[in-house]
KOLKE-146440 format. One line per field, with one value per residue (C-alpha): x, z, y. Coordinates in pm, 1 decimal, decimal comma, padded with zeros to 6 digits. Each point is the difference from the previous one (the first is absolute). Layout:
N
c1: [X_...]
c3: [Z_...]
c2: [Y_...]
//
This chain:
452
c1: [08364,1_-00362,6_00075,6_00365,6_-00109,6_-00291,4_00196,7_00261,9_-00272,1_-00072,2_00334,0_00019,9_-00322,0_00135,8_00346,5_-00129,3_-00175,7_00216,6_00156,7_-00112,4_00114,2_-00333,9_-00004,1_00340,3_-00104,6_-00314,0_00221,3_00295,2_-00284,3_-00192,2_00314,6_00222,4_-00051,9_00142,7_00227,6_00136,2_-00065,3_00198,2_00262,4_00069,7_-00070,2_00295,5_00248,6_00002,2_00225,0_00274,0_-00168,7_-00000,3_00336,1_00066,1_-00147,0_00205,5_00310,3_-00099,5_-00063,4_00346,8_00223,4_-00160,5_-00068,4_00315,4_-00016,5_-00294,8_00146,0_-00263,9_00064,4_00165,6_-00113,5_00005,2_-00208,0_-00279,1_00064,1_-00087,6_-00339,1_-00052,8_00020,0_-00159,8_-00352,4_00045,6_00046,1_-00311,6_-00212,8_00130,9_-00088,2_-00330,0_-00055,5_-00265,7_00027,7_00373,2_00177,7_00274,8_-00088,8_00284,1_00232,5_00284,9_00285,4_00354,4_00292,8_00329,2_00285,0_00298,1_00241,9_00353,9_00143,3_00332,6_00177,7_00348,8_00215,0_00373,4_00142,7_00101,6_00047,4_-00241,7_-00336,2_-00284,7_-00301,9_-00358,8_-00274,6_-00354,6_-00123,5_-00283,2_-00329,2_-00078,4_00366,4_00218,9_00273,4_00367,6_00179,0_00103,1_00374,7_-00173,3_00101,4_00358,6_00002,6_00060,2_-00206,8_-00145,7_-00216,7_-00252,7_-00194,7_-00315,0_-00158,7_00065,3_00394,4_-00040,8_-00134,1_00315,2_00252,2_-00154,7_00299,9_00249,0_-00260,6_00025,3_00141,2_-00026,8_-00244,7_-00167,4_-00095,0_-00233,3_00083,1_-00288,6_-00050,5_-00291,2_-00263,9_-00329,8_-00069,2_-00216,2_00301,2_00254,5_-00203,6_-00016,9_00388,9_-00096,4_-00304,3_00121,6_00371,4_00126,5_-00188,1_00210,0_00290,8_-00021,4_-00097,8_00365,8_00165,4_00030,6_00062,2_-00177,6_-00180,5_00056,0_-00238,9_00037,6_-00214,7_-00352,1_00024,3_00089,7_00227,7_00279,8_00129,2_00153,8_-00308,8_-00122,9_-00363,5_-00196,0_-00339,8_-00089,2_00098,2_-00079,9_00135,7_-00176,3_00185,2_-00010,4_00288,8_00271,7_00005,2_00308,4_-00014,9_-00101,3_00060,4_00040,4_00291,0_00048,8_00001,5_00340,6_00138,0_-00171,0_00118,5_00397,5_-00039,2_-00050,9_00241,5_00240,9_-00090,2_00022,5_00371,2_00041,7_00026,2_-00155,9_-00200,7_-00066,5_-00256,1_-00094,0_-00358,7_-00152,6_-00360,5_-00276,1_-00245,6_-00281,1_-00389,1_-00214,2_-00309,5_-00317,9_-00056,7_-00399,9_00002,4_-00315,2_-00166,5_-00106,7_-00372,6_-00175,2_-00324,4_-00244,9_-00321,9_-00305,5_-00351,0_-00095,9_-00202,3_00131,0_00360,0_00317,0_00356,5_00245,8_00391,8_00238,0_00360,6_00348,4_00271,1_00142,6_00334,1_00286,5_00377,4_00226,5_00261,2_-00204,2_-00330,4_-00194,7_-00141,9_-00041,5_-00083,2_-00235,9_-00064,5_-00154,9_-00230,9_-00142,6_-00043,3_-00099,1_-00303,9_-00076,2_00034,6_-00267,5_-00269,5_00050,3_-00017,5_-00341,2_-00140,4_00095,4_-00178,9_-00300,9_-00029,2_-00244,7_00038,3_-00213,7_00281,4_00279,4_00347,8_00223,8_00365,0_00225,6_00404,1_00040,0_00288,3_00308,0_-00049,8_00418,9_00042,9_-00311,4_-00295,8_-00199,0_-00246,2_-00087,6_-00111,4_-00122,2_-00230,0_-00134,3_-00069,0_-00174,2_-00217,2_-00041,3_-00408,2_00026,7_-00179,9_00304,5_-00071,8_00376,1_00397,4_00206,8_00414,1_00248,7_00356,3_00204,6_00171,9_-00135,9_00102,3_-00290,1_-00275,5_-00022,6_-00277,2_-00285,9_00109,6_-00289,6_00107,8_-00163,4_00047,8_-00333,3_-00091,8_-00398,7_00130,0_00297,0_-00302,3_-00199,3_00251,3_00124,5_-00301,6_00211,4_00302,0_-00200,6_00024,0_00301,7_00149,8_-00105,3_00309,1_00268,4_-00105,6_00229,6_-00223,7_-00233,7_-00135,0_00218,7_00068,1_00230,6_00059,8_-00186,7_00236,8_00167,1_-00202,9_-00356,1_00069,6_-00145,4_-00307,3_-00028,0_00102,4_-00262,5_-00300,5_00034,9_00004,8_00142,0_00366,8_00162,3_00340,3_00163,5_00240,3_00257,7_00229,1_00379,3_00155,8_00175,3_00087,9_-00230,2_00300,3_00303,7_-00190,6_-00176,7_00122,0_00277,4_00159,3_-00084,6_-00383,9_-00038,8_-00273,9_00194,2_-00009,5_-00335,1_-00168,1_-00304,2_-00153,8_00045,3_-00150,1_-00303,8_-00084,0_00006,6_-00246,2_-00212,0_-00036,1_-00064,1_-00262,3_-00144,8_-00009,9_-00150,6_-00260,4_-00094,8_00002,9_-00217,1_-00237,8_-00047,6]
c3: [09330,1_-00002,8_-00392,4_00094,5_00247,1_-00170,2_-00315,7_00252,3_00180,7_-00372,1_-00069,2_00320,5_-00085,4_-00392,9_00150,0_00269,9_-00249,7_-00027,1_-00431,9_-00057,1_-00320,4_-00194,7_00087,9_-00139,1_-00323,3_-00072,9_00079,8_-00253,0_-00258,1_00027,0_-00031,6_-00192,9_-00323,0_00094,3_00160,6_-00262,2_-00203,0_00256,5_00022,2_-00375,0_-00070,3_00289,7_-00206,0_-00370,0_-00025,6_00210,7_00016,9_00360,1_00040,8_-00255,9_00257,3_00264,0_-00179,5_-00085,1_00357,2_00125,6_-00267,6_-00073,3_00353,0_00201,6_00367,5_00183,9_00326,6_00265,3_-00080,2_-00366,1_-00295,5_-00141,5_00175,9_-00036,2_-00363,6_-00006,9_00211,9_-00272,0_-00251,4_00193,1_-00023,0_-00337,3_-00052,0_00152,7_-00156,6_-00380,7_00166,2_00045,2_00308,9_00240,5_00223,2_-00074,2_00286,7_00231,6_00341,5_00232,8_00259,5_00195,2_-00023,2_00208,6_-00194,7_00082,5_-00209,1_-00069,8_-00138,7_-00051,6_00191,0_-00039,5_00214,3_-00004,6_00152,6_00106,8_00152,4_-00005,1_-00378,7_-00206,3_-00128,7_-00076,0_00150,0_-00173,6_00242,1_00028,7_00248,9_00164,8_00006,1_00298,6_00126,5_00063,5_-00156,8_00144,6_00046,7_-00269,2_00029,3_00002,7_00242,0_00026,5_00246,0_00070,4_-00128,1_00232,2_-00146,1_00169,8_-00136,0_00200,1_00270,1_00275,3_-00179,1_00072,3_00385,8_00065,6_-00114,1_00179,0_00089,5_-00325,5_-00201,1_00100,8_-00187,7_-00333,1_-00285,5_00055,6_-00289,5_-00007,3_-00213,2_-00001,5_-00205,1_-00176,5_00109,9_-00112,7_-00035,1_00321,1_00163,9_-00188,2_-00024,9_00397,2_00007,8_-00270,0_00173,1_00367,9_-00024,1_00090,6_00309,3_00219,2_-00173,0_00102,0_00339,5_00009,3_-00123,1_-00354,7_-00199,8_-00325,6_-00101,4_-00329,0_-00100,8_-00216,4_-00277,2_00041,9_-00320,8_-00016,9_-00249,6_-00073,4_-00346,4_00191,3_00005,3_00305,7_00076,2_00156,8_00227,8_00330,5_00337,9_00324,7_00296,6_00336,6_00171,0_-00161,0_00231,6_-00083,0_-00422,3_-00138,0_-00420,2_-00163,0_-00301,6_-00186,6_-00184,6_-00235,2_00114,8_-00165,9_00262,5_00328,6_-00068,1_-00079,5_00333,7_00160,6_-00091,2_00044,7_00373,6_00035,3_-00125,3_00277,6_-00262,5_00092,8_-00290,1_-00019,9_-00216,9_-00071,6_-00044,7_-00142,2_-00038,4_-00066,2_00090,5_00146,8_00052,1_-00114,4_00022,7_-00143,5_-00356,9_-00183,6_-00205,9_-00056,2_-00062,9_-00355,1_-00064,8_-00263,2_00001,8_-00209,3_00112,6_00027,7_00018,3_00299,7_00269,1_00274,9_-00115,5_00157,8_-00075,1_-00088,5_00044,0_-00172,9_-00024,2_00059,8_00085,2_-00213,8_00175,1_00016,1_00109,4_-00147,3_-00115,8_-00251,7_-00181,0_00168,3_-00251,0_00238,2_00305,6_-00106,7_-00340,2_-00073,4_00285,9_-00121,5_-00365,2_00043,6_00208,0_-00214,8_-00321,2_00146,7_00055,5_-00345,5_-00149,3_00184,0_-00129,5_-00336,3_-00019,6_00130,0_00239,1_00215,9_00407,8_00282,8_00168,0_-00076,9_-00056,0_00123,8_-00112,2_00252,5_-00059,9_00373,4_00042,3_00307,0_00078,8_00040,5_00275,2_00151,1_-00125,3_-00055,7_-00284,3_00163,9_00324,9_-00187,3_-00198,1_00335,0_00073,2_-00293,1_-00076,7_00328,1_-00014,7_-00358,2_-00027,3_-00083,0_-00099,3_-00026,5_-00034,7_-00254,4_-00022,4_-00193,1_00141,3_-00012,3_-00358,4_-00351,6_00027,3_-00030,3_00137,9_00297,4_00230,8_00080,7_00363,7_00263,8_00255,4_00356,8_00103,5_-00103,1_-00041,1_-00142,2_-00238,7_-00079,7_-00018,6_-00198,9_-00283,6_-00045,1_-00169,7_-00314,0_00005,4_-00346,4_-00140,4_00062,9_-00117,8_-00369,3_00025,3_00221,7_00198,1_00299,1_-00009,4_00343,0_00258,4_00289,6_00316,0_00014,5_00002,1_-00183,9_-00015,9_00168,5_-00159,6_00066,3_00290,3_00204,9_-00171,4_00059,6_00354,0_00051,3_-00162,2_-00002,7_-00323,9_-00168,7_-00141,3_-00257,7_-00165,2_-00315,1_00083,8_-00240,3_-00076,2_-00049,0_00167,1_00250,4_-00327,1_00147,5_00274,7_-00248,2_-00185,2_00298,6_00052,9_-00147,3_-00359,0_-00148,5_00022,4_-00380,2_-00285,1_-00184,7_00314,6_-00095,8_-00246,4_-00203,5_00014,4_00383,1_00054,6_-00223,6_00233,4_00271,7_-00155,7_-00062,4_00333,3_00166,0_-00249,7_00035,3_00384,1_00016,6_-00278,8_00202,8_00368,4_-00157,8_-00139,6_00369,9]
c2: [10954,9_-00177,1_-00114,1_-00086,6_-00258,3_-00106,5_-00119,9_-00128,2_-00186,7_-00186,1_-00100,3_-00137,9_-00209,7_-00057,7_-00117,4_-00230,4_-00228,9_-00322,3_00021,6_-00408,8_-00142,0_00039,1_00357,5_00036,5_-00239,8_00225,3_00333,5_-00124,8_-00041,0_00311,4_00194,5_-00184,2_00175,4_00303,5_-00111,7_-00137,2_00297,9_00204,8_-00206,9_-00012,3_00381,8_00074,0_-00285,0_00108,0_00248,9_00219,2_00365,6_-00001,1_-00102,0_00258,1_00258,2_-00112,7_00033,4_00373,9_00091,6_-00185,5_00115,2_00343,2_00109,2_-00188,5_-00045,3_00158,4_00094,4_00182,3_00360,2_-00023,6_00159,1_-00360,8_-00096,9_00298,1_-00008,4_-00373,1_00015,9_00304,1_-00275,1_-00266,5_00246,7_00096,3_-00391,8_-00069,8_00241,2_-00108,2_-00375,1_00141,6_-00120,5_00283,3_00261,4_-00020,4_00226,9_00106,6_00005,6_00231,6_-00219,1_00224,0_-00239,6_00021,2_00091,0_-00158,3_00100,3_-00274,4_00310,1_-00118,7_-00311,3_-00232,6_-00226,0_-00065,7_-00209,5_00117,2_-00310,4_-00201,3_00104,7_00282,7_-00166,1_00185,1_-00190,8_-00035,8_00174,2_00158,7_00180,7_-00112,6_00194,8_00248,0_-00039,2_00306,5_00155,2_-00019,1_00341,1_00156,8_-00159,9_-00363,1_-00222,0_-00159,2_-00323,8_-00373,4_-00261,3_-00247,1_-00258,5_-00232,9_-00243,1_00076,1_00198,4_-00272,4_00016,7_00396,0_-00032,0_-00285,0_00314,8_00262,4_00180,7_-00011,6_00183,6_00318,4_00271,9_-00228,7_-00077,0_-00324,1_-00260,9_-00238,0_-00313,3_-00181,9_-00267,8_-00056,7_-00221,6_00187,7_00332,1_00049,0_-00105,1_00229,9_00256,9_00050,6_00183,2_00216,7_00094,1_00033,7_-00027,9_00350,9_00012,8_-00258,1_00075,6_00363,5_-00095,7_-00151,6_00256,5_-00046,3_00326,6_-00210,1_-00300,6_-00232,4_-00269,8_-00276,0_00039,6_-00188,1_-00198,8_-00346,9_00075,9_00249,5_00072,7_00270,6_00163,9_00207,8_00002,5_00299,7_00025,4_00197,3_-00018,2_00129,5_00187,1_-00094,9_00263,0_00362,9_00111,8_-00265,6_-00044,3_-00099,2_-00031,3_-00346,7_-00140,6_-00324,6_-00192,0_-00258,6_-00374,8_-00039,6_00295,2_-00092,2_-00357,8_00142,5_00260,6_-00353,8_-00171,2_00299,4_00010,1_-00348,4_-00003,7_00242,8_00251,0_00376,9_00153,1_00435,4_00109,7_00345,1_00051,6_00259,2_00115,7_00300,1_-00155,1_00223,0_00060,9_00264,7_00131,3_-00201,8_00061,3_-00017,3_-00366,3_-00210,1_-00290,2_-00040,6_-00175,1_-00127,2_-00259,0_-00138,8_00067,0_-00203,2_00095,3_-00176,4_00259,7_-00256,5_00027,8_-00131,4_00069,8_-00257,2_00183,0_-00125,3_00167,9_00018,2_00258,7_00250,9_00109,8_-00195,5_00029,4_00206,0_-00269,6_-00161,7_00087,4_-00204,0_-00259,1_-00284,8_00261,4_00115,5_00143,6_-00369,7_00023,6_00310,9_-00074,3_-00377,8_00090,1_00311,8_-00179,0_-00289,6_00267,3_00103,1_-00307,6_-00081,9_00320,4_-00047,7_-00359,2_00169,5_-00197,1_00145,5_-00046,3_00078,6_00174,0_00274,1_-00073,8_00219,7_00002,8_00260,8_00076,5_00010,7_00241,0_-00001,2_-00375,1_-00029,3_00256,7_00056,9_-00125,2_00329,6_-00073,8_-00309,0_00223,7_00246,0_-00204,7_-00146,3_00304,6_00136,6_-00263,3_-00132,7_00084,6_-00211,6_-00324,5_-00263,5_-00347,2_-00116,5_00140,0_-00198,9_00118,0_-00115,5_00100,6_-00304,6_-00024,2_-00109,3_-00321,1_-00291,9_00021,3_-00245,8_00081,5_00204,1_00070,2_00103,3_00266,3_00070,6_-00358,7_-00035,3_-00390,7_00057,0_00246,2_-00249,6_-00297,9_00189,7_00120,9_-00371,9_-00012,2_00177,1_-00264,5_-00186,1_00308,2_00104,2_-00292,6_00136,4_00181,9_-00221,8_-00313,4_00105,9_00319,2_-00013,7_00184,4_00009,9_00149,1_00244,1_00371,9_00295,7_00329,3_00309,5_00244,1_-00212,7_-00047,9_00323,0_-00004,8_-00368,4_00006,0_00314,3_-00131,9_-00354,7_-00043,3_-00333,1_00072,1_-00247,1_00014,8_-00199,0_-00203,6_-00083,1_-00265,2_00174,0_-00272,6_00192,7_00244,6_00269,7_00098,4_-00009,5_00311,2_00154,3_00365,4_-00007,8_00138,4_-00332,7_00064,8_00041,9_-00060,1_-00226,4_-00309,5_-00005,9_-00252,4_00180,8_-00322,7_-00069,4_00358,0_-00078,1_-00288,2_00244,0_00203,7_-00315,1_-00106,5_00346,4_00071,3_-00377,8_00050,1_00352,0_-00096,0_-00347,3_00202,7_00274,1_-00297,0_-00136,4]
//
């Protein structure tokens, strides 16, 4: 605890001293060498691409609690070790394990359709002769509350149009639970993606109360819109749902590690990482097999320069960031006595790189990193320190110890969302060149940060 707060205490000091413009100038000079080395080394060819294409296509969607998923943190170590990265392990996370099983939804009037749908993780199952009922749609929580008393007995859907996803993503999350206080038998969401392509999208939600669950699921934009306009002809819809869905027991996963080491006896630890599970619609490229092999592949590339630091780098596959966030906690808990210096995650799509985003709300960190915008700009002139937000999986360790979190923020230009946990999450939406940038500026940012 004593050596925890004592290196806190510097960083406080190091990050209260104003960045001025000759401090940046002499910075950008001292390093600018390898940086440039760095960023070139990460741009000349498409190997770690290559690698990601192997894990997505090979291994498939990494679900909590598949065998895909096991088998691909299997090959994520062996990975590592033929990387040569050190003290290359697998550190044990219990993980939940919610099963999708067979679903469908059909609808019966007012003519036979079968509808696109997902369930939604954590919900519950229907009975085993599905449900049978009449749609009503609303187009919003305050919509729901107005019709109180004409949901009852019927499966509510939510056609909510997309604004952002923080907005959409709110009746996926906590949908079922006011529906089911009304009386719904089921719940329908309208998929939170700001496009359709009749494609549904999956993701978590929650039940407040454990005594009144009613099953939840999500639909294609294209249907929630037609239920809609159905009801608003004065037309009745009845779908048929049908679903599996159930929980099980927690299942032994892990966290897979690998660093390269320095030789420092006053080390600190630089994280950087992303997560290894995904849905089970797509396999994940976007969310987040690019995460995990962009920051991995950066500490590689460092070592292999020989560039020597005065801190470790410490790449870690968190696993169960999409329905529960378990290697993140588990992490924070296992390391917790650890001296960190700083968190870096990238879980927001290879698309290019944008910003260097500061977590914690912390404005001397923020002040301190700007210091890095000249160099940044070796790879993209809109690259800059910004604030912003860090990561899921960071995020307990950070909160717990204070530790500064950062995250890579890409430009997808809204792109991100079309793909996000959904079937469309695949390798091939992602340019080898894009992801190489990706690469360049994580490694460029942990190098510089472990150089303060």
């Amino acid at each position: 605890m004593i050596i925890r707060l004592t290196i806190f205490a510097l960083f406080l000091t190091l990050f209260s001293m104003p960045a001025h413009s000759d401090d940046a100038e002499e910075f950008k000079q001292k390093h600018i060498d390898n940086v440039r080395m760095i960023i070139a080394s990460a741009m000349k060819d498409s190997s770690a691409w290559e690698s990601l294409a192997y894990m997505c296509d090979t291994y498939g969607p990494r679900f909590s609690g598949t065998k895909n998923l096991e088998n691909a943190l299997a090959w994520m170590k062996r990975s590592m070790e033929e990387d040569g990265l050190d003290n290359v392990r697998a550190e044990d996370v219990m993980i939940p394990v919610w099963v999708r099983g067979n679903e469908y939804c059909t609808m019966l009037e007012p003519s036979v359709a079968k509808l696109e749908m997902t369930g939604l993780g954590r919900s519950i199952g229907t009975p085993k002769e599905g449900i049978t009922a009449e749609v009503f749609v609303v187009t919003g929580f305050d919509d729901l509350d107005a019709n109180a008393d004409k949901v009852k007995g019927k499966i509510v859907v939510y056609d909510i149009p997309y604004i952002s996803y923080g907005q959409a993503v709110q009746y996926r999350v906590h949908g079922a639970d006011p529906a089911a206080e009304y009386g719904a038998v089921a719940s329908l969401v309208r998929s939170s993606s700001p496009i359709g392509m009749n494609n549904p999208h999956s993701g978590s939600m929650r039940y407040k109360n454990p005594d009144v669950k009613i099953p939840h699921a999500a639909i294609t934009a294209e249907d929630a819109a037609m239920l809609g306009r159905m009801q608003k002809r004065g037309q009745t819809p009845v779908i048929k749902l049908y679903m599996e869905a159930d929980t099980l027991p927690d299942a032994l996963s892990a966290n897979i590690v690998g660093e390269y080491k320095t030789d420092n006896p006053n080390d600190t630890i630089i994280v950087v990482g992303g997560h290894s599970d995904s849905w089970d619609l797509g396999t994940g490229a976007h969310d987040d097999a690019s995460g995990c092999l962009a920051t991995w592949k950066a500490v590689k590339l460092i070592k292999d320069l020989g560039i020597k630091l005065p801190r470790t780098l410490r790449a870690v596959m968190f696993v169960n960031e999409e329905n529960g966030v378990r290697g993140g906690k588990a992490y924070a808990e296992a390391h917790k006595d650890e001296p960190h210096a700083m968190m870096l995650e990238m879980d927001g799509g290879a698309f290019p790189p944008s910003r260097i985003m500061v977590g914690n709300k912390n404005d001397s960190v923020l002040a301190m990193l700007q210091i890095f915008n000249p160099l940044l700009h070796e790879i993209d002139d809109s690259l800059n320190v910004v604030p912003g937000w860090g990561g899921v999986d960071i995020g307990p360790m950070s909160r717990q110890n204070n530790i500064p979190c950062l995250g890579l923020g890409t430009n997808g230009e809204g792109k991100y969302f079309w793909y996000h946990h959904g079937p469309s999450d695949t390798v091939d939406k992602i340019d080898p060149k894009v992801f190489n940038q990706c690469i360049a500026a994580i490694a460029v940012t942990i190098y510089l940060y472990a150089n303060l």
